[in-house]
N, C-alpha and C positions, 0 to 999 in steps of 0.2 A: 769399079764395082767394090774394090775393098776399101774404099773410101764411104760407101757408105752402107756396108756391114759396120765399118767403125764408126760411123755416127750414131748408128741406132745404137750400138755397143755403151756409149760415152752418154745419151742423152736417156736410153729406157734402161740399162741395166739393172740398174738399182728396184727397179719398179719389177721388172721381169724375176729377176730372184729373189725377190721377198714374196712373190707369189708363188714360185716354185718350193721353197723353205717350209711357207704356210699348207703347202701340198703335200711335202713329203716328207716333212720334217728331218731333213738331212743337207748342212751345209755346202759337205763334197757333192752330194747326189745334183744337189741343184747349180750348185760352179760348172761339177762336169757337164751337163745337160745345157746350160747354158753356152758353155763352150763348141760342144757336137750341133749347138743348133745354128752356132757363127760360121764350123764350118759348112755345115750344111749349105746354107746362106749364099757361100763365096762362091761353090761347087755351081747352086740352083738356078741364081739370081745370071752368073754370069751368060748361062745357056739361055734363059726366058728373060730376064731384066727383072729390075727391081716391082715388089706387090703391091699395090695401091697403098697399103699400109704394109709396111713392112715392120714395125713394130709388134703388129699382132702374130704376123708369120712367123717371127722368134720366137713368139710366146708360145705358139700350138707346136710350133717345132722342138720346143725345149722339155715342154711337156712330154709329147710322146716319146722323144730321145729318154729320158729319167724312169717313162714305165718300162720301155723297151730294157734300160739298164737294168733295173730291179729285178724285171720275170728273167734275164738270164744270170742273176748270182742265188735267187732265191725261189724257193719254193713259193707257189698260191699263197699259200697260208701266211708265209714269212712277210710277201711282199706287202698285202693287205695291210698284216700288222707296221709294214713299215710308213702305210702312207696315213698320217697325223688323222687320228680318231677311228682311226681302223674301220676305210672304207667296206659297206658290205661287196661280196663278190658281184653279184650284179648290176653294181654301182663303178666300179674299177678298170672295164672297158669304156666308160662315156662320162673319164675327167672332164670336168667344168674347165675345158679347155677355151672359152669364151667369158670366162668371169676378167673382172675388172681387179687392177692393181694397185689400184690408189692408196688406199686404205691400209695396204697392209706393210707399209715401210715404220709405220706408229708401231707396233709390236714388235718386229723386228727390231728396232733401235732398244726397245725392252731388252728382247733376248739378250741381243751382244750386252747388255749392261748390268746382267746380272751379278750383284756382288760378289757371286761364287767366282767370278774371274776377275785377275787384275785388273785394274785401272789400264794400263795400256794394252790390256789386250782386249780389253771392252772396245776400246777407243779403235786399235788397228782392226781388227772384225767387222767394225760399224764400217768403215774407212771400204773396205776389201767388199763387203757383201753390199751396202746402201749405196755407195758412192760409185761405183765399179773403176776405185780406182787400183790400177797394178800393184804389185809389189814393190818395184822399183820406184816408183811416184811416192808411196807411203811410206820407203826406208829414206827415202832423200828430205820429206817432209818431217820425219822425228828425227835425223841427221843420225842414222845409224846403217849398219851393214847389211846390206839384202838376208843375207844366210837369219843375222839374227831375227830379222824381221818375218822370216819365212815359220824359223822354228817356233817364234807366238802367233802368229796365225795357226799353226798345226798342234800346238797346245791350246788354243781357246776353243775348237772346234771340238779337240777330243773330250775334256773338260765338260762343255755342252751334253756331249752326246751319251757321256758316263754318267753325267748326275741328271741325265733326262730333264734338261732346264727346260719348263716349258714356254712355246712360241705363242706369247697373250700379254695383252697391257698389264703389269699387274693390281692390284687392289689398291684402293686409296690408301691405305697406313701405309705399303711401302712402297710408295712414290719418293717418297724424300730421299731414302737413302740411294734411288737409284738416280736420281737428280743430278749429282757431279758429273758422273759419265756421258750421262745424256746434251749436257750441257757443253761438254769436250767435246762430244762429236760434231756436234750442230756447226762448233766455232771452227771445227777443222777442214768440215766439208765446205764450209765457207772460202776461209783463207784458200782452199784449192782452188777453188773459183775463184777466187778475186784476182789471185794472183799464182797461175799453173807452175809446178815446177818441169815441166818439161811441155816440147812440142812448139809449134810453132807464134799460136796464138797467146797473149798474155792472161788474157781473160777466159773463163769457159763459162759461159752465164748459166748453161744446163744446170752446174753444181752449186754458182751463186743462189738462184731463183728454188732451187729445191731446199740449199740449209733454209731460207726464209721460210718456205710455206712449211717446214717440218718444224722451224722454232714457232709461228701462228699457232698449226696444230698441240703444240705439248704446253703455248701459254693457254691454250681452251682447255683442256684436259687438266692443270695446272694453277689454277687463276690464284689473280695476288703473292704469286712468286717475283719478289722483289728484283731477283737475280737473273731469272728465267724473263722478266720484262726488259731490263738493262740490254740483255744480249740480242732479241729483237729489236731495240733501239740501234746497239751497235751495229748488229748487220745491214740495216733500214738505212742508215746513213753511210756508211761505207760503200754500200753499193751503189749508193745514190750518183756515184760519181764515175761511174765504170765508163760510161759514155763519152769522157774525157779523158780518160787515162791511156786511149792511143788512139792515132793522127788514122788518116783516111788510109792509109799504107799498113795500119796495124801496129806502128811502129809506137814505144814507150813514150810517155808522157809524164815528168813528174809532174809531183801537185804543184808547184809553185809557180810552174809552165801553165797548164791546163786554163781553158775555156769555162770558168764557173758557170757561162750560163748555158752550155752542155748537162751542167748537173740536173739532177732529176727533182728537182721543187718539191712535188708531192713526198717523194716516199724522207725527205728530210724534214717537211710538214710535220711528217708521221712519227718519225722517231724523236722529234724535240717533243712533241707533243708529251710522246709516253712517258720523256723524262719528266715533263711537268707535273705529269699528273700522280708520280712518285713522290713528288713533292723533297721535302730536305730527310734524306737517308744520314742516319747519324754513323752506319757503318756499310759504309758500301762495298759488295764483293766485286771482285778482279773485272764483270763482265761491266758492270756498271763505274766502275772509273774507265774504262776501253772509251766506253759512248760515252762519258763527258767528255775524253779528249778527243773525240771524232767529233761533236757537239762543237767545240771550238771552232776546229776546221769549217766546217758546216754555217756556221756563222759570221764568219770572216767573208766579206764581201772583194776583198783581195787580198791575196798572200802575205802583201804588206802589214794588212791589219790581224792578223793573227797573233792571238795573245800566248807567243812559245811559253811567257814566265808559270803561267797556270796551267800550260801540260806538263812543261816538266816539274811543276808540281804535285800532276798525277801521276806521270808515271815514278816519281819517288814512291808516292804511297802503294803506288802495285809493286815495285821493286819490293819494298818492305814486306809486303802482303805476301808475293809468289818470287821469291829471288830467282832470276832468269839471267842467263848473259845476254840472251838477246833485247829482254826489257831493258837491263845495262845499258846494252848499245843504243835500244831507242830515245833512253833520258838523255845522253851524252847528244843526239843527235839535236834535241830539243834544245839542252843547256847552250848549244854553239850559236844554234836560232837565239835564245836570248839574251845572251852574256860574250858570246864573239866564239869565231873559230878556233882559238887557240885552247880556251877553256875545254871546249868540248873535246877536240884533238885529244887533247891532255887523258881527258877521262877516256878513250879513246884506247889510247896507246896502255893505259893502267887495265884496261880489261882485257887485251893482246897479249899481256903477260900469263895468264893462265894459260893459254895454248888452245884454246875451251872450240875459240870460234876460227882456228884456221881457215877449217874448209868450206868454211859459211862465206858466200861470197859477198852478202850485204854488209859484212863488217869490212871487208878490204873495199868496197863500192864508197861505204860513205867517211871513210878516211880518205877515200880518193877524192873525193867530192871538197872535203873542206880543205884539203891543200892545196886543190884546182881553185877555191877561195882565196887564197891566202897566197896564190903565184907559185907556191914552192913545187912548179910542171913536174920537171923530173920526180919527185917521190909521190904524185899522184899519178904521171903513168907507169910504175912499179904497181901502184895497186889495184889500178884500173885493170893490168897484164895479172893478176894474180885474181882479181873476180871474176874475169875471163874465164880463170882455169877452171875455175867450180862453178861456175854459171852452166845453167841447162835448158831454160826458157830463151828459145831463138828471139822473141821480142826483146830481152834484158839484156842479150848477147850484141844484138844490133844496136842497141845504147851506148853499153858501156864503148863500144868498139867507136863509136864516134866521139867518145868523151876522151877516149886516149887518142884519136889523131888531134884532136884540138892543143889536147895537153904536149903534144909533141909535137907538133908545127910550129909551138910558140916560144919554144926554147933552143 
């Protein structure tokens, strides 16, 4: 039964608190009620079994938990005013506890992005409230400390709630400025999907399939955004390939492994398409060199024929654009693809010297990887033993663990 409290948790959260937020306009009000309505759930479901829809049963249960909270911290009056547009009173016993939630994760991604709040606290809010990803999931994904990841969620909230930011798409002049953030989140909810930092499963298509139709939504909303089209390309093709990126066991699959004709045709159709019809960008942002070098992939009818020299060409120019260790690590992993392992080693071992990527374990993975190339076993299972350590994704964990007996049976 708590397997699937936690499904509905992981696949409607997102939808379920942005309708609660939309109702109450209160981000704790709607966590906790959301919370009271999971366990409700666990309590209910165990004694009667799971609802026909259980989704919806969260929702009216989260509902009532939120008024229930409300009328005991606040007077009539207080409460009224607290729930967004200040329901009348005999309106306030018969919430639209049946309205639909679709719709309302578009303004929500507004909210959290409002300029009044940092950049990464727009970004982690989105992450926390849209995505219903934990804390834990979201301090391992910006590779920082839970505490500190705790204190800007509880800074972005309060923020909110002091300068009364309000919960609506805002007006066409300022779209743009709220565009970056928007654009962060989409790409982050994504990556969580694509590839989970923790849990069993590699993939979580729920968060893949929702950044896509929340990037559709804000290119309608958006049109002729050059950048806002790029990142719909790049997720369209990236995903295209989830279907291959683990064996009938769950188990990891790198790309150069993988079954291309697993890949999804259509939705890579879609995404070269939209590059085409961008035609030649004389200054492309970060999202749009991403999809050219996913576009390569995508193109290559075998891993042999993949032209590494023109990705790590782009990923120079995003290096240049957004200097990152981890883009670092991606060109380095490209330059080995096209100039040999040693080269890239090299570059490799030069960005090991900052200290930056310790505990990132895809940089101890793909050193391990090009020296498991290059024969030298023993100091690729050192690093294989050292991606282990900070590895958290069971699917990546059972990988690497085969890549180091290989590397160790053969010396």
């Amino acid at each position: 039964m708590q397997q699937a409290v936690e499904s509905v948790f992981r696949e409607e959260s997102g939808k379920i608190i942005a309708g609660l937020i939309r109702q109450f306009g209160d981000f704790d009000v709607a966590e906790e009620a959301m919370q009271d309505a999971m366990v409700a759930a666990l309590d209910h479901w165990s004694r009667e079994g799971a609802p026909e829809n259980p989704a919806a049963w969260i929702t009216t249960t989260a509902k009532r938990k939120a008024i229930d909270r409300l009328r005991r911290g606040q007077t009539r009056r207080d409460f009224q005013d607290a729930v967004v547009g200040g329901a009348p009173a005999a309106a306030v016993d018969e919430v639209d506890i049946e309205s639909s939630f679709q719709d309302d994760r578009l303004p929500l991604i507004f909210t959290c992005c409002h300029p009044a709040l940092r950049l990464d606290a727009q970004v982690v809010l989105t992450l926390r409230t849209l995505g219903g990803l934990t804390t834990p999931e979201i301090a391992r994904a910006f590779l920082v400390p839970e505490t500190t990841l705790a204190q800007r969620l509880v800074r972005a909230k309060r923020k909110i709630r002091e300068a009364k930011i309000p919960y609506r798409v805002p007006s066409k002049e300022l779209l743009p400025q709220r565009l970056a953030a928007v654009l962060s989140v989409i790409y982050l909810v994504f990556n969580e999907g694509y590839s989970a930092t923790a849990g069993d499963s590699l993939v979580r298509r729920d968060l893949s399939s929702e950044a896509i139709r929340l990037a559709r939504l804000v290119c309608e909303l958006m049109p002729g955004k050059q950048e806002l089209t790029g990142l719909l390309a790049l997720l369209l093709l990236q995903d295209s390939r989830r279907d291959a990126r683990v064996d009938a066991a769950g188990d990891l699959v790198v790309l150069e492994e993988q079954d291309r004709g697993k890949w999804d045709r259509a939705q890579i159709a879609e995404g070269l398409r939209l590059l085409e019809e961008l035609g030649s960008v004389t200054d492309p942002g970060p999202y749009l060199l991403q999809a050219a070098i996913a576009a390569e992939h995508a193109r290559a009818q075998t891993a042999d024929e993949t032209d590494w020299s023109r990705i790590a060409a782009f990923y120079g120019a995003l290096q240049r654009m957004q200097p990152s260790p981890v883009i670092t690590l991606n060109r380095a992993a490209a330059v080995a693809m096209a100039q040999g392992c040693e080269r890239g080693l090299a570059l490799m071992d030069e960005l090991g010297q900052s200290g930056e990527l310790d505990r990132y374990h895809l940089f101890h993975a793909a050193r391990a990887d090009l020296l498991r190339r290059l024969e030298r076993n023993a100091e690729a299972a050192d690093c294989y033993r050292r991606a282990l350590e900070f590895a958290t994704n069971e699917a990546e964990r059972k990988y690497l663990g085969r890549r180091l007996q290989e590397v160790t049976s053969s010396h």
